[in-house]
Phi, psi and omega in degrees: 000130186286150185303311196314317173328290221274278166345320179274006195244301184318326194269306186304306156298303150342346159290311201303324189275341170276278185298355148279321196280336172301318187301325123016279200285311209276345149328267181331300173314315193288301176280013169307117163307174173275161178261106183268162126292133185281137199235149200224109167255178164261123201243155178273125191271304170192178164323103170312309180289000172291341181214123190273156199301150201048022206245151191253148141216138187272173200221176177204121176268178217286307174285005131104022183259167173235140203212179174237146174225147194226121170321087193271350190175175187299341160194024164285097186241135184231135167240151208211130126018083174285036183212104195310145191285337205276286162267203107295061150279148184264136210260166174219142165257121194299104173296318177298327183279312178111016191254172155252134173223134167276110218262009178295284214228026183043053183279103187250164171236136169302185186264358140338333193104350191259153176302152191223325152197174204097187192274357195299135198264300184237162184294176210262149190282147189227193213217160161283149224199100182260135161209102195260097209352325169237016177252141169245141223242145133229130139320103194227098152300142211287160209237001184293152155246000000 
């Protein structure tokens, strides 16, 4: 093959190849989902003195899921996910033990929320938790995209 040859078939190609990868890229954007961002408002949960240390109260955020929250210290409040990583059977929490239990397949949680033994494959979903001196705030999605 002559350079003259080679240089016209190299020249020829390099549209083709361009105008492939482009067609390419924007194939993938198009079936790609979009990246939403997550949006969080802030809702009033309760009262601090309404609930004594170690102590439970359920709850329901803005999409209507249920959770709980619970007194962990003098101003340490956590609200965490009653709907087990393992079946979503709903877990309640034991004061005494200082636990979350799961009474389907004897799934327990630390009061973080992480297993601590049973079958569940990840700790229970938690929730972000504000406490503006005798109020507590939870950080809720939003149900918008």
């Amino acid at each position: 093959m002559k350079r003259k040859d080679f240089l016209h078939s190299l020249f020829a190609f390099i549209p083709l190849g361009t105008a492939f990868a482009g067609i390419s890229f924007m194939g993938l954007k198009f079936i790609s989902p979009p990246q939403v961002e997550k949006q969080y408002r802030k809702i009033f949960a309760m009262n601090l003195d309404d609930l004594a240390i170690n102590e439970s109260k359920p709850f329901f955020d803005l999409r209507g899921r249920e959770l709980v929250l619970v007194r962990t210290g003098e101003k340490d409040v956590k609200a965490i996910s009653t709907t087990c990583t393992h079946l979503g059977c709903k877990v309640h929490w034991e004061a005494d033990k200082n636990i979350f239990f799961c009474p389907c397949h004897n799934g327990v949680f630390n009061p973080d929320g992480a297993v601590v033994e049973g079958p569940p494959p990840r700790p229970l979903d938690t929730y972000r938790v504000q406490v503006e001196g005798k109020v507590v705030y939870l950080y809720s999605e939003t149900s918008e995209s």
